[in-house]
N, C-alpha and C positions, 0 to 999 in steps of 0.2 A: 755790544748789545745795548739797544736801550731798552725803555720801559714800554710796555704794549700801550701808549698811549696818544693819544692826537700830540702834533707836534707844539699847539698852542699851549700843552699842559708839562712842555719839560721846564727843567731849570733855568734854560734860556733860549724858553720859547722856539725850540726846536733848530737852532743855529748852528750846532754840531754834527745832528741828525744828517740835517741836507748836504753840511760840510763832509762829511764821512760818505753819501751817498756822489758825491759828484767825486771824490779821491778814491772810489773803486770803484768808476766806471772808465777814469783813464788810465786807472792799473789795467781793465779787462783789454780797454781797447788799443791800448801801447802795446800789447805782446804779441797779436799777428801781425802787427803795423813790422816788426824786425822781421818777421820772416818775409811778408810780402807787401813791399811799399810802395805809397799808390801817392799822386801826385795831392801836394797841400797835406799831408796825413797829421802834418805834427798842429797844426792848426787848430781840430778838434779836441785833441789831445791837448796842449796847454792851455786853451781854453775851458777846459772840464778842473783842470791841476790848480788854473791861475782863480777861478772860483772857489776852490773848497779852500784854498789858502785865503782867500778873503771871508770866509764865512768862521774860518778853525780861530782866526784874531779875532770875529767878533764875539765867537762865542765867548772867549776865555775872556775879553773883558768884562763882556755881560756877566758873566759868572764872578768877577774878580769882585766889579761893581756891587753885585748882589750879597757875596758872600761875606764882604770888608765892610758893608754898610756904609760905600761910596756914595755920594748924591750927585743923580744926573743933572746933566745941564737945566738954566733956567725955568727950574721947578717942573722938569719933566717927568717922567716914570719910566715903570717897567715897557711899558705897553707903548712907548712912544719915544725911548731912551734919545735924548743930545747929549753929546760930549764937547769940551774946549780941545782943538783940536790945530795944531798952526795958527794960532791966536785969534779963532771966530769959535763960535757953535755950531754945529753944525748937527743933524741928525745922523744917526749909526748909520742906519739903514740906507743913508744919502752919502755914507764915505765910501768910496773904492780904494783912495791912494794906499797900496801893500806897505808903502811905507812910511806914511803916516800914522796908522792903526797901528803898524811895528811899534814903531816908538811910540806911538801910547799906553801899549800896552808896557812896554818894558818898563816905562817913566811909572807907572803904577807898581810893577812887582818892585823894582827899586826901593819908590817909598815907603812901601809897607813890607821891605822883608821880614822884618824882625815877625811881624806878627803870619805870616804865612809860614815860617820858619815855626812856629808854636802850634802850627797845626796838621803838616806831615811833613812828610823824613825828605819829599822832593825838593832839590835844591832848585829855586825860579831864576836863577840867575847864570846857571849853567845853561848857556847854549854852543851850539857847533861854533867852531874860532868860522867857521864860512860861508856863518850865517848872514853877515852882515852883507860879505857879497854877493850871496844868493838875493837877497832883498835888492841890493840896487842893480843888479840887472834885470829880476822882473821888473821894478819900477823903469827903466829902460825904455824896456820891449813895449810895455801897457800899462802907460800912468792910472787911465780912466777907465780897465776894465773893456775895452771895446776895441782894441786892435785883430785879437784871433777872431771875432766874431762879424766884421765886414770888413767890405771893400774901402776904401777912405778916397771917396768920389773925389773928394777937393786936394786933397795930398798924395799926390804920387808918388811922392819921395817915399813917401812912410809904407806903400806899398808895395815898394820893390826890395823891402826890408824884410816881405813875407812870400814872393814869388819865385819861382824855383826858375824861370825863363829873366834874360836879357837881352835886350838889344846890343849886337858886338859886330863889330866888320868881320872879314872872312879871314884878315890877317890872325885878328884876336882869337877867333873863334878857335883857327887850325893850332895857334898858341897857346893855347890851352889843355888842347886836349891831346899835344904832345909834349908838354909838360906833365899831363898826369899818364900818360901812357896808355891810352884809351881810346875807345872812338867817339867821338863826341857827338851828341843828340842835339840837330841843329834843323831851324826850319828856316826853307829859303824862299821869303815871297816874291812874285818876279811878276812885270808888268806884260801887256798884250806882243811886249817887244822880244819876253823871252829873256828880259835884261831883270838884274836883282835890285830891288827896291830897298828890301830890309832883308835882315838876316837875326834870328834870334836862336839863344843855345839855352841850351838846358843846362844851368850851375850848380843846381842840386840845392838842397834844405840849409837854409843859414839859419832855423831856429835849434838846432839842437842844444846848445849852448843853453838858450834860453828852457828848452824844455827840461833840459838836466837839471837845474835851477829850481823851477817847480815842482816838481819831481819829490827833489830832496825835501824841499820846505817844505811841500804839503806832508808828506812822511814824517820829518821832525816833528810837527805842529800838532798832527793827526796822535803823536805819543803822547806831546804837551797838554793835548787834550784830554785824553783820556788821565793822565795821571790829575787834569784839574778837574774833573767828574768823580774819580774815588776819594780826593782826598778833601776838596772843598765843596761840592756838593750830592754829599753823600750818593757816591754813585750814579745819581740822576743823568 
């Protein structure tokens, strides 16, 4: 719960809020996706997860910044927060990298545990041992925030990383799907001749992996959060 207030008016400027609002709408919508799954599903789906995880690290630095009486970059403020970040400045607002915000944020509870240690019983420095690889495979999948959310016109490579179809000969094809013992979902284009041009099979979701990932982190982050709202900024 937060406070019944504009999100301008929380502790950090409503970063959690939005965070918490986008990590339960891929909770709602991940759970008929298992029972009835429809092509590209996981797509929306970590793209809903892979957001509230970049918004749950901003929140908690903003709050770490606010509540340690950290100074933002080059004499900036609340209301327009930069951080040193990969050895530039950069604005909050303008980082996506999951993993660079990781490690900012960590590099911060690091410095100052002793004094976050004086102010509630939460240990900052206990994270899952799989966390770390949780982090680098969403950085992986989507350095810049923008892989589950379009087509990547200039990269095709990167988009066959998100398609559930490939192009395979008809040796492959039948290889396949007697190897998984199945009938395989395969479309066969063929010219005026009646002869096959291309042949493309259905290989099913390679993001799972990735979505599991998100998943987890947003869920950790999403508790990380909350225990940094009770304990450093009074509930806000």
């Amino acid at each position: 719960m937060y406070e019944f207030r504009p999100i301008g008016q929380h502790y950090d400027r409503g970063l959690g809020a939005i965070a918490e609002a986008f990590k339960e709408s891929g909770d709602r919508l991940v759970a008929p996706i298992q029972d009835k799954k429809y092509f590209y599903s996981n797509l929306p789906v970590c793209y809903l997860y892979r957001h509230a995880v970049e918004l749950f690290l901003k929140s908690i630095i903003f709050i770490l910044h606010r509540r340690l009486s950290i100074s933002w970059e080059m004499g900036s403020d609340e209301m327009c927060p930069a951080i040193r970040i990969a050895g530039r400045v950069a604005r909050l607002e303008h980082t996506h990298s999951i993993t660079l915000l990781y490690k900012y944020m960590r590099e911060i509870i690091d410095a100052r545990r002793e004094e976050l240690a004086a102010i509630g019983p939460s240990d900052w420095n206990s994270f899952p041992s799989e966390m770390d690889s949780w982090i680098q495979i969403i950085e992986a999948a989507d350095a810049r925030g923008t892989f589950f959310r379009y087509p990547s016109f200039q990269e095709q490579e990167t988009d066959l990383r998100k398609s559930e179809f490939r192009e395979m000969s008809a040796t492959d094809a039948f290889a396949q799907a007697t190897a998984e013992g199945r009938f395989a979902k395969v479309f066969i284009e063929e010219n005026t001749k009646d002869s096959t041009v291309r042949i493309y099979a259905f290989t099913g979701d390679e993001l799972e992996e990735v979505r599991a990932a998100l998943s987890s982190t947003a869920e950790f982050l999403s508790l990380a959060h909350f225990a940094a709202r009770m304990e450093l900024s009074n509930g806000q």
